[in-house]
C-alpha positions as CSV (number, residue, x, y, z in Angstrom):
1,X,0.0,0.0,0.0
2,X,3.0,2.3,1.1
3,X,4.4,3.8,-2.1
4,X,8.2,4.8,-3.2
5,X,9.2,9.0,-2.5
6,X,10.7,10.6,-4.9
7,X,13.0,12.4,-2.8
8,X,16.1,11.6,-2.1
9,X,15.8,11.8,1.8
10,X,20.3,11.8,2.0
11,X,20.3,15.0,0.2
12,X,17.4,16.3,2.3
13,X,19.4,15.8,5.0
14,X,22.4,17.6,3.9
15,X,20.1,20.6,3.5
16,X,18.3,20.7,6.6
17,X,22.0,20.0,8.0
18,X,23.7,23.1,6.4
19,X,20.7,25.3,7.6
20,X,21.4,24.3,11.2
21,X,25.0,24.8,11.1
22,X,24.2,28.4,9.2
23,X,22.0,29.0,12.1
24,X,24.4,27.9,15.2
25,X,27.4,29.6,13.0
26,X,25.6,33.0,13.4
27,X,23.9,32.3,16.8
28,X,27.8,31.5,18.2
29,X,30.1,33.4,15.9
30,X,28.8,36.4,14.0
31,X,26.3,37.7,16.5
32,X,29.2,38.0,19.2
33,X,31.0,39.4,17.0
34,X,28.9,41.9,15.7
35,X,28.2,42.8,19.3
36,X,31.5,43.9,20.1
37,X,32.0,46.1,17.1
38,X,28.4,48.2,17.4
39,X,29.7,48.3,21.1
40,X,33.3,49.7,19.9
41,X,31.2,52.3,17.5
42,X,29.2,53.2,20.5
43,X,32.3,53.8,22.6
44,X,33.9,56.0,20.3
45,X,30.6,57.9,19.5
46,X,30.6,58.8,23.1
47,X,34.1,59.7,23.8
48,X,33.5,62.2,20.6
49,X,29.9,63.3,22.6
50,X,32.4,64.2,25.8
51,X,35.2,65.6,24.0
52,X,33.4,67.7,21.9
53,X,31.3,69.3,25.1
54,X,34.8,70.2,26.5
């Protein structure tokens, strides 16, 4: 009764695999990353704020 897919489900699971390691790359790696340089902007943004009100 069950009939054959189509799909080939090895393949599938590459894709669904690369999505998940996209997602835990930019979870763990970019996001930090990013982080720290908006917070190194802010920093100088605010040492330009105080240096300028001298």
């Amino acid at each position: 009764m069950a009939q054959e897919s189509n799909i080939d489900m090895k393949a599938v699971a590459y894709i669904a695999g690369a999505g998940i390691a996209g997602v835990l790359l930019g979870a763990f790696l970019i996001a930090p990353m990013m982080a720290k340089a908006k917070a190194k902007k802010l920093e100088k943004e605010k040492q330009q704020a105080v240096a300028a009100k001298k």
